[in-house]
N, C-alpha and C positions, 0 to 999 in steps of 0.2 A: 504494500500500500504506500502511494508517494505521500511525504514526510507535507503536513501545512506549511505555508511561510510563516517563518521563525523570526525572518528580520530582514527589517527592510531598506538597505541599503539607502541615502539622500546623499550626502557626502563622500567621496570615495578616493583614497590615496591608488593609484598605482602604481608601483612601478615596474622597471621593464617594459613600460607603455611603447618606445619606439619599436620595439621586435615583434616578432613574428608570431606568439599568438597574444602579446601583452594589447600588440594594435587593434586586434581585432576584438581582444575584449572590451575597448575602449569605444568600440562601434556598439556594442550589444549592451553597454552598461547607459550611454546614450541614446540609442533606442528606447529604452527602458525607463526613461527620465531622471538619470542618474548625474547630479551634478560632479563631475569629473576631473581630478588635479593628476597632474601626472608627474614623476619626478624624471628631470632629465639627466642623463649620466654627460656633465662637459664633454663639450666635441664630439660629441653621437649625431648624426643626420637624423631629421625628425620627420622625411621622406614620409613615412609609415603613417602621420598624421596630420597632415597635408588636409587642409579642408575640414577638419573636424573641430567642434565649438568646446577647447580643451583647456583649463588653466594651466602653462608649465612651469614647475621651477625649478631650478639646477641644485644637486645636490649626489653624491656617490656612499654607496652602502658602506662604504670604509670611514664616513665623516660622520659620528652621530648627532653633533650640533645642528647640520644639517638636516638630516633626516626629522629632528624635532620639529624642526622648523615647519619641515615639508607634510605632514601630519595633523599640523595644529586644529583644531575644530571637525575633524574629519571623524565620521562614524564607523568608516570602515575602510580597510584595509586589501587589495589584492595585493601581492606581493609574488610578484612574476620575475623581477630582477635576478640577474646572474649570469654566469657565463656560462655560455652551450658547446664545448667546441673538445674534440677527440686528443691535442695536442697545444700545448704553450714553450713557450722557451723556457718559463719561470711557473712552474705548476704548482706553487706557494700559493699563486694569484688565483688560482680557481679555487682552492679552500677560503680565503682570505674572503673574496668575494662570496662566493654560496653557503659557506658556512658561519664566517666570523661577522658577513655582510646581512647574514638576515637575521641573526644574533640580536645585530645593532636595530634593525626593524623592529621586532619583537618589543623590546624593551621602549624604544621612541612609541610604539603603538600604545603599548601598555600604560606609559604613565601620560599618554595625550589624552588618557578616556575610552580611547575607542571600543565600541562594542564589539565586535567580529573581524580577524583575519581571513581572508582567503589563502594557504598557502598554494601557490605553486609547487609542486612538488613532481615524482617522475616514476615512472614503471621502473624504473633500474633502484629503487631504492627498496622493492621487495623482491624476492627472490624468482627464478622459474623451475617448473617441472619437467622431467624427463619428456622425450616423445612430444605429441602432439598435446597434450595435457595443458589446457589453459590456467592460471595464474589466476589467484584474486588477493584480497586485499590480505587476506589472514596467510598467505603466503610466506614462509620466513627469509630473509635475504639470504642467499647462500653462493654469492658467485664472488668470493674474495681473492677467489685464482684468476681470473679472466674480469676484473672490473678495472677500467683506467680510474684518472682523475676523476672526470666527472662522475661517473654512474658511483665513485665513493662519497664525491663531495654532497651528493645530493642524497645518499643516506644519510649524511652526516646531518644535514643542513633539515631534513623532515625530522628528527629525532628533537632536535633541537627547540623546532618551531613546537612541535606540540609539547612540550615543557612547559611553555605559558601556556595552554589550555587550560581556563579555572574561571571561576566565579566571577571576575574582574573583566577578564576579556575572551570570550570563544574564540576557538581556531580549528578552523576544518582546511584539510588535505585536498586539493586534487593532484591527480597522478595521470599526466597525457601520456599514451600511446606513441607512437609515431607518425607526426604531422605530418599532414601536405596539404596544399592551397594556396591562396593569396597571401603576401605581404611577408612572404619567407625571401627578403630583402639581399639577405649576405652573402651567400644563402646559409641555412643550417646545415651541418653533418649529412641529415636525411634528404635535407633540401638538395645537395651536394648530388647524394645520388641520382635523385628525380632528372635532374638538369640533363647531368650525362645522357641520360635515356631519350628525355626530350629531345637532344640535339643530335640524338643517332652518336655518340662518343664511345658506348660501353656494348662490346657484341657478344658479354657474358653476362650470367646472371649467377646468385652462389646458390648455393644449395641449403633447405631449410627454412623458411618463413617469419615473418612478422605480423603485427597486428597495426593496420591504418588507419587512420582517422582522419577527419577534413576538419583544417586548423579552426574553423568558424563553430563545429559540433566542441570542441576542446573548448572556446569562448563561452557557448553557449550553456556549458556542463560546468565550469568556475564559477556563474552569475548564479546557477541555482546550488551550488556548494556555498555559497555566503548568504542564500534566502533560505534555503531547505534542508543544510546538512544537518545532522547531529553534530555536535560539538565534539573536539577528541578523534573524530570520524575520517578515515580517509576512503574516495572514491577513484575510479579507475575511470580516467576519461578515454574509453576506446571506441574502435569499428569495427574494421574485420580482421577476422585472421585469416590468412593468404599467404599461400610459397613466394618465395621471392619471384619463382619462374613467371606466376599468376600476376602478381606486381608488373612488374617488365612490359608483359604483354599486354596487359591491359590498358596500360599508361602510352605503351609506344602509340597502340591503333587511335587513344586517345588524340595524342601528337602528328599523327599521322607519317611518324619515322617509320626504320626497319626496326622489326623484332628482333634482339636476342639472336647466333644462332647458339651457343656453347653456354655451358653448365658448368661452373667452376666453383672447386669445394675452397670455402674462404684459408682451412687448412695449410692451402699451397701457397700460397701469401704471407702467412702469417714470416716467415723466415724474411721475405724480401722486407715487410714493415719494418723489422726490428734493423735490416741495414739503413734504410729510412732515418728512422729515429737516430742512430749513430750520427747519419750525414747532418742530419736536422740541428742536432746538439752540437756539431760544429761549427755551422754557418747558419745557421738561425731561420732558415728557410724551410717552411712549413713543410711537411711530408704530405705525400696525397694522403697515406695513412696509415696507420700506428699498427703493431702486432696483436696489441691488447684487443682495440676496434675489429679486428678480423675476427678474431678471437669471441669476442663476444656477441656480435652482432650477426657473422654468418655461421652456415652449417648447424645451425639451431632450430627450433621452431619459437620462438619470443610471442609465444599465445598468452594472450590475459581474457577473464571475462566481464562483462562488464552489466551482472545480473543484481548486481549493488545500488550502483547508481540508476538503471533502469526501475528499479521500485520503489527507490528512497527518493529519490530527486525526479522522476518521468524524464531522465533522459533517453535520449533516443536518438543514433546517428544518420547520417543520409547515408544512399548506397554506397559500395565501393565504387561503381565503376561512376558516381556524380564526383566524389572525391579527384577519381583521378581525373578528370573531363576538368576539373578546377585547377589541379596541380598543372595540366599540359598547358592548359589558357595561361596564366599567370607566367608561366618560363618560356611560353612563345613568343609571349608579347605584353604582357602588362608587366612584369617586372622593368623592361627597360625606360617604359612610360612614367612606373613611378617615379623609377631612379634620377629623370631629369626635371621631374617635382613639378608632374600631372597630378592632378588627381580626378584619379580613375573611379574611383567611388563615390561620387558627391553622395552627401547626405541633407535632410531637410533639415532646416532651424529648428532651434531647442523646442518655440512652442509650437510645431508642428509635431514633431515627433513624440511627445510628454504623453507617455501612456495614461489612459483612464483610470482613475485610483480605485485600485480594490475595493471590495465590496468588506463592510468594518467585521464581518462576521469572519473572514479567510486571513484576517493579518493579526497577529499578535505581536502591539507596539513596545517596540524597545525604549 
């Protein structure tokens, strides 16, 4: 049975708002009549938010002065912020950031009042099962052999947030899948892949599967994690789960490239990564990608289910192949439209879009 709203979002800190699903939840929280501040990380392009009626102010998860600042008056909290990315020069910086940086959120939220965090949080921060076996939330983490920086920073950094879970201020969990859609700007890791495929660059596929999701269903599953979660409660923002072979194909005919023809186990890579990484750590020049990422991402099945948030919250994703039809669109052509600061999305003004206020019996006022 999905969960009443519990609380109703008016004020709302984001951050992470310029990225890739932080923007789009910034579309769906204004949709929503959601008056919306974002914090900007200095020198980040705000491409992503181009045309949207958004307070921003400058401020980095490493500065807590800032952060109070960036908070003040706000009711609630998504907190999307952090680094996404399979390799650094200085892998300090991804703990520093995802974990010592939402640290400093938590506690700025906590004593500004605020009723409810959102955390952003990630699939890599609970464990997976053998085979084909889908994954949910009561899942135990167990991939301490095969996890880079990230996929540890972000267990570290979910443990963390829910610490301040209590009486003072709610904090509910979401845990995205693996995105794809608009406004995967940099691109992401995932994004990384998609691109390749779109552009006909990649005429293998690995062996093994993941679970996809369209970065707007991930937006849309956060907004009802800060109206409808249980407190303490984490949810699994997914879609489908699909071979990678399934992925590939689906997504080229999308694109209207060539499919895929060769099958390649990520195994046989794993050695070339780690020469990568050596080279990387020399000259400071990014690797396509890491042993660990091979490691952990192919030749698996990375299935999660997502029969949690479907009862507790009425979420519910669009299909796989709408997913990919979005991810091909965006890498065809609207990424480079935003990049020179189109905007590709216009949205209507605030009092056009200000949803019709609940009916008093369906909200209980925080």
């Amino acid at each position: 049975m999905t969960n009443p709203i519990s609380h109703q979002p008016r004020l709302a800190l984001v951050t992470g708002a310029t990225g890739f699903i932080g923007s789009n939840l910034v579309r769906v929280l204004l949709e929503e009549g959601v008056t919306v501040r974002v914090l900007i990380e200095p020198g980040v392009g705000t491409q992503n938010l181009n045309g949207l009626d958004v307070e921003m102010v400058e401020g980095d998860l490493r500065d807590p002065p800032a952060l109070s600042r960036a908070v003040e008056g706000c009711d609630t909290v998504y907190h999307l912020g952090a680094i996404f990315d399979y390799w650094l020069p200085e892998p300090i910086e991804m703990f520093r950031v995802n974990v010592e940086g939402t640290v400093n959120m938590m506690r700025a939220a906590l004593d500004a009042g605020v009723k409810r965090v959102m955390h952003c949080s990630s699939v890599a921060s609970i464990g997976t099962l053998p085979g084909e076996e889908a994954a949910t939330e009561e899942t135990v983490f167990n991939n301490w052999e095969t996890s880079d920086d990230y996929v540890l920073s972000k267990y570290m950094a979910e443990n963390e947030a829910m610490r301040f879970n209590g009486a003072a201020m709610e904090v509910v969990a979401g845990l995205p899948c693996m995105p794809f859609g608009r406004n995967d700007i940099s691109p992401t890791p995932t994004g990384m892949l998609a691109m390749r495929y779109v552009d006909a660059q990649n005429p293998a596929v690995f062996t093994g599967g993941l679970n996809c999701v369209d970065v707007r269903d991930v937006a849309r599953g956060f907004h009802l994690c800060a109206t409808r979660g249980r407190p303490g409660e984490s949810y699994i923002m997914g879609g489908h789960n699909v071979t990678y072979r399934e992925m590939a194909d689906v997504l080229c005919a999308a694109a209207g490239t060539k499919v895929p023809r060769y099958t390649m186990h990520p195994g046989k890579l794993a050695w070339l990564g780690r020469v990568n990484e050596w080279f990387a750590a020399l000259t400071g020049i990014k690797p396509y990608f890491s042993r660990k990422s091979m490691t952990f991402l192919g030749g698996r099945y990375l299935y999660f289910d997502i029969a949690k948030a479907r009862t507790e919250l009425g979420y519910e994703p669009v299909s796989f192949e709408q997913t990919m039809e979005e991810c091909a669109r965006w890498f065809s052509n609207e990424r480079q439209r935003v990049l020179a600061g189109e905007v590709v999305y216009p949205m209507a003004s605030r009092s056009e879009r200000v949803a019709e206020p609940a009916p008093a019996t369906s909200v209980h006022a925080e």
